[in-house]
C-alpha positions as CSV (number, residue, x, y, z in Angstrom):
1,X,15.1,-23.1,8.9
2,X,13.0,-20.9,9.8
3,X,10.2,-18.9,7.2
4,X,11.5,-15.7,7.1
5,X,15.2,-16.9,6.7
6,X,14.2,-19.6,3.8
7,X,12.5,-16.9,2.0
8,X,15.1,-14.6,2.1
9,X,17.7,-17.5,0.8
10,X,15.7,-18.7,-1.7
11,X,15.3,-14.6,-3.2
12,X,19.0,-14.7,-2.7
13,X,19.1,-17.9,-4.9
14,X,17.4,-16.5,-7.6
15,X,19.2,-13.6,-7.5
16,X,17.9,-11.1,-5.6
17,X,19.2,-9.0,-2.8
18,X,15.8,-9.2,-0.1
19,X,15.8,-7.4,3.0
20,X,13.5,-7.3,6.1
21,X,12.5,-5.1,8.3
22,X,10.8,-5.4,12.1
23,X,9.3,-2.1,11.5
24,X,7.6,0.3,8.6
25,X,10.0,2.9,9.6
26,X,13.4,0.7,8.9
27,X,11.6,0.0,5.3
28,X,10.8,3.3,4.7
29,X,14.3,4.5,5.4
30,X,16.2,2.0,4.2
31,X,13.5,2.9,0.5
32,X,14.7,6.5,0.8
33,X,18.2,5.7,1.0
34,X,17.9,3.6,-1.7
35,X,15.6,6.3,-4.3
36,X,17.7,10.0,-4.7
37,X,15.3,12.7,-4.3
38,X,16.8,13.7,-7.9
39,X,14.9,10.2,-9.2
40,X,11.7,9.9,-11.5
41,X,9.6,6.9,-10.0
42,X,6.6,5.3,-11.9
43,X,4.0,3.3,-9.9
44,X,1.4,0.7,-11.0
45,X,-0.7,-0.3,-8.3
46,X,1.7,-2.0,-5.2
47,X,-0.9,-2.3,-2.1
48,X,2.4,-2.8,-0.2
49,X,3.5,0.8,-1.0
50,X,0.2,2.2,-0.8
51,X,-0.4,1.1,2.3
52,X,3.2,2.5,3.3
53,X,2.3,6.2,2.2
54,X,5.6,5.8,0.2
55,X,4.5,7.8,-2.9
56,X,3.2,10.5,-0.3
57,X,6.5,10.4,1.6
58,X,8.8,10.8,-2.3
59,X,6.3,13.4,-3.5
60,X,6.9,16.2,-0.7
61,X,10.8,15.1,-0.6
62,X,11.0,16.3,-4.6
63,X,10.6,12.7,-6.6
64,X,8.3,12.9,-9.7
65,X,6.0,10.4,-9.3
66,X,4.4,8.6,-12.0
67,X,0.9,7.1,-10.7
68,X,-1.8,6.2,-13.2
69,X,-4.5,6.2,-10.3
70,X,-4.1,9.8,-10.3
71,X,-5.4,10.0,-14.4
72,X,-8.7,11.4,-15.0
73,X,-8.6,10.1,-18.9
74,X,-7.8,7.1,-20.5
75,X,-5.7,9.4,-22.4
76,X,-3.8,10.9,-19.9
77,X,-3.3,7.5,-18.3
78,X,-1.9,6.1,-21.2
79,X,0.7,9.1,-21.1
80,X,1.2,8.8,-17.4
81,X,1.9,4.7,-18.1
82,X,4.3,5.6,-20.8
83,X,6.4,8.3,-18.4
84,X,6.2,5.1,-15.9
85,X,8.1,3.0,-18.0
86,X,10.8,5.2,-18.9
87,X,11.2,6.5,-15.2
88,X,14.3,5.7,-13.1
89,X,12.6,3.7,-10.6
């Protein structure tokens, strides 16, 4: 079996539902299908997602976006961590 395909049945086995994607642009749309634009969404540091833009791209469609990088206080990072964890996504 090849790498990607064992990996993907293994997630499977342990109960999750994995998908892959050739391109940035499959993953990004497939991510946007999956968030509404009606969604709150707390981040806490993915490189993956960084490197995607994807707060960027759910920012100017209308998500709030939770992102502790953005604090300029240990106070108001604490507050932005505590909206993260009650956020939809």
């Amino acid at each position: 079996m090849a790498g990607k395909e064992l990996i993907l049945r293994n997630l499977k086995q342990r109960g999750f539902e994995p998908y892959y994607f050739e391109t940035r642009e499959e993953a990004l749309k497939k991510l946007l299908e999956m968030i509404p634009s009606d969604r709150t969404i707390g981040f806490g540091g993915s490189m993956t997602l960084e490197a995607l833009n994807v707060k960027e791209m759910l920012l100017e469609r209308g998500n709030s976006v939770y992102d502790r990088a953005k604090a300029e206080t240990p106070e108001e990072a604490q507050e932005i961590m505590r909206n993260a964890l009650l956020s939809d996504v």
